[in-house]
C-alpha positions as CSV (number, residue, x, y, z in Angstrom):
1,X,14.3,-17.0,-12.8
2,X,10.9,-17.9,-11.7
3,X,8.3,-15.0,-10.6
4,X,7.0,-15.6,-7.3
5,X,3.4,-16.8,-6.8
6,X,0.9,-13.9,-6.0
7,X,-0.1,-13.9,-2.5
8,X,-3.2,-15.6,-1.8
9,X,-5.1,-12.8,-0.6
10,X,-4.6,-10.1,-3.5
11,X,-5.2,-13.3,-5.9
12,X,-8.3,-14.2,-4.7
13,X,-9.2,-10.4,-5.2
14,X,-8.1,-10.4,-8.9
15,X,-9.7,-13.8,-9.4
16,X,-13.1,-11.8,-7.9
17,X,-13.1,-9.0,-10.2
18,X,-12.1,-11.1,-13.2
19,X,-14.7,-13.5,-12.7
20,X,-17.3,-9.8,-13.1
21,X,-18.4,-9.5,-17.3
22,X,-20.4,-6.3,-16.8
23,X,-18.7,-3.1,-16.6
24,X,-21.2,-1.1,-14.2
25,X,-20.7,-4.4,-11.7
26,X,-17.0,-3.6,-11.3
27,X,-18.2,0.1,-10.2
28,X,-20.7,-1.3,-8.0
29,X,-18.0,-3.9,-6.4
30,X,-15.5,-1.1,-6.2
31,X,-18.0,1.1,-4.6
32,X,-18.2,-1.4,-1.9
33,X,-14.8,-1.6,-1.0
34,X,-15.0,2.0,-0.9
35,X,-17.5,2.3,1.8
36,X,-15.2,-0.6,3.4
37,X,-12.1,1.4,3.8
38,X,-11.1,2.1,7.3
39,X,-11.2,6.1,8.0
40,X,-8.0,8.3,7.4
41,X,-6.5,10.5,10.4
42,X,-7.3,14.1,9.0
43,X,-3.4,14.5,10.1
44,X,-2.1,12.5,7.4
45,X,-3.2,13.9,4.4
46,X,0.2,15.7,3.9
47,X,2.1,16.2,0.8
48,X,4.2,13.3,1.7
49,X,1.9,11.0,2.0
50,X,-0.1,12.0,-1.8
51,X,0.2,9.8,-4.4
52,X,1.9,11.7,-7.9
53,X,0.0,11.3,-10.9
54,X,-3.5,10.9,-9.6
55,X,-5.6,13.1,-10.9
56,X,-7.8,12.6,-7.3
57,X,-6.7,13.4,-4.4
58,X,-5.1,10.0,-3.0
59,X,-3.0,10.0,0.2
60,X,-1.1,6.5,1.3
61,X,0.5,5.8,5.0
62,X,2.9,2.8,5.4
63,X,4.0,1.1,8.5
64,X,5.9,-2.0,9.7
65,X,4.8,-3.9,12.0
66,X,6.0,-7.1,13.4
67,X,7.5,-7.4,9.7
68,X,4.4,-6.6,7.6
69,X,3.2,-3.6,6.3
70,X,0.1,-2.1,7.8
71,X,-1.4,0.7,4.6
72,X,-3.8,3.3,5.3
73,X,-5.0,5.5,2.6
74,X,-7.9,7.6,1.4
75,X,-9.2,9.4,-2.0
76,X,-12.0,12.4,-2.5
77,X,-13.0,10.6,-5.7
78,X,-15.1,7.2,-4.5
79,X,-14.0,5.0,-7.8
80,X,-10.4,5.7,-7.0
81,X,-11.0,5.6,-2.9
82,X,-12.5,1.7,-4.2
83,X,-9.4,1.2,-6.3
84,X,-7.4,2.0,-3.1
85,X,-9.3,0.1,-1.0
86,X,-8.8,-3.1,-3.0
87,X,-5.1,-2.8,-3.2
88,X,-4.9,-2.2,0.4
89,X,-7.1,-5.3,0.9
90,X,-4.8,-7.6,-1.5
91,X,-1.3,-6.0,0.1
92,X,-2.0,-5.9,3.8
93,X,-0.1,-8.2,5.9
94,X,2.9,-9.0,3.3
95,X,5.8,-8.2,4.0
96,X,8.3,-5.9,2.1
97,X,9.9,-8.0,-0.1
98,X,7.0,-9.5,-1.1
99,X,5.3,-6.5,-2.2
100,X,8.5,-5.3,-4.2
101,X,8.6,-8.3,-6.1
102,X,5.5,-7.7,-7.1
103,X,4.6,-6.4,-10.8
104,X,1.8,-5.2,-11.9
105,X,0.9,-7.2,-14.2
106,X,-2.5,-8.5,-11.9
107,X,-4.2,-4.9,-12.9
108,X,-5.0,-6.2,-16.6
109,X,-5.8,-9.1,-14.7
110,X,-8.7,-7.4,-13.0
111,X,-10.2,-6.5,-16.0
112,X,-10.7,-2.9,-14.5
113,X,-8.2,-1.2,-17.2
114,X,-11.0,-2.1,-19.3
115,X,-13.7,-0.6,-17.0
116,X,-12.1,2.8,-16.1
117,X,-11.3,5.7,-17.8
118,X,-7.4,6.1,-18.6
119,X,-6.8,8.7,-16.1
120,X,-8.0,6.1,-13.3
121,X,-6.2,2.9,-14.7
122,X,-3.1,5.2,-14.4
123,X,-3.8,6.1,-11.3
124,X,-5.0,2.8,-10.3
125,X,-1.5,1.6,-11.6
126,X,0.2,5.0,-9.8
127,X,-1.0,3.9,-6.4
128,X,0.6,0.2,-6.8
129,X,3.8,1.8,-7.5
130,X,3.6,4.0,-4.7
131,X,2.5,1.3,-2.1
132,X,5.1,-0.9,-3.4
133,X,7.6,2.0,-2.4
134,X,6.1,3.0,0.5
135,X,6.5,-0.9,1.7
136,X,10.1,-1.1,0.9
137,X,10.5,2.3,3.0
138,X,8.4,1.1,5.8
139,X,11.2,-1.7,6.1
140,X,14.1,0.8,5.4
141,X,12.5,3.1,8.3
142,X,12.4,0.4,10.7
143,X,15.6,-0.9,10.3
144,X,16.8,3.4,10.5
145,X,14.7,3.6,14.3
146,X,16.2,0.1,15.1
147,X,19.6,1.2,14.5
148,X,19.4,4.5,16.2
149,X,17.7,2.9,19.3
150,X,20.6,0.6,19.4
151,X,23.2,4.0,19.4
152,X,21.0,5.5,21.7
153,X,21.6,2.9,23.8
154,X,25.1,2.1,23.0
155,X,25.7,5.7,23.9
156,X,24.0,5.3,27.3
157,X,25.8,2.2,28.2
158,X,29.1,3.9,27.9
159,X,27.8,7.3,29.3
160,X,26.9,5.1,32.4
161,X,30.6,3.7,32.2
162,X,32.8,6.5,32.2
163,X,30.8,8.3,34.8
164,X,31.5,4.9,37.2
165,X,35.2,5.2,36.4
């Protein structure tokens, strides 16, 4: 069996940090996506949406659209919000099954398991997992509302029937 080719987007973001020798530049660079990160409705920061075994405070949103996933996410701790903000970056825009079949093997590729602390490089390796799940159920929960629209309107259909006969 042969492993899929990383998308392009989340390679050329491994290939980036890779390419940085010095320690205190991967902060800086992670720093920056950081400050990049699009803001997180207040509303979402729910116990459903927190990411287990981070020692920060790291909350993840999933959502299909037009077959891709669309993540939104947001940490109190700014290394971890940069770690966030990078995976979001490199996982944007693929679609479900793409993001399940990846492993996590581009982490150590980064370099940054070297870098961080081990309580961040777990939770660096925490949040993958947890996107990667929250992209298959994106998929799962649009196929769930597809379904039931389709009842709903099956149900109509032959609500509208009986009362014409």
């Amino acid at each position: 069996m042969t492993v899929p080719a990383r998308p392009a987007q989340l390679d050329k973001l491994v290939q980036r940090f890779a390419r940085i020798r010095e320690p205190k530049r991967r902060y800086e660079q992670l720093l920056w996506y950081a400050k990049k990160l699009e803001t997180f409705p207040a509303e979402n920061k729910t116990a459903e949406n927190k990411v287990p075994g981070c020692v920060s405070q790291v909350y993840v949103t999933a959502n299909l659209e037009e077959g891709k996933v669309a993540f939104q996410g947001d940490s109190d701790a700014q290394i971890t919000k940069g770690l966030l903000a990078m995976l979001i970056a490199g996982l944007n825009g693929l679609s479900p099954n793409e993001i399940v079949q990846l492993t996590p093997d581009f982490i150590k590729e980064t370099q940054l398991d070297v870098s961080l602390t081990p309580s961040r490089a777990n939770g660096f390796y925490n949040i993958f997992k947890n996107d990667a799940a929250k992209g298959a159920a994106a998929k799962q929960a649009k196929t769930v509302e597809a379904k039931t629209v389709e009842a709903k309107t099956f149900s109509l259909t032959a609500v509208k029937a009986w009362e014409e006969n």
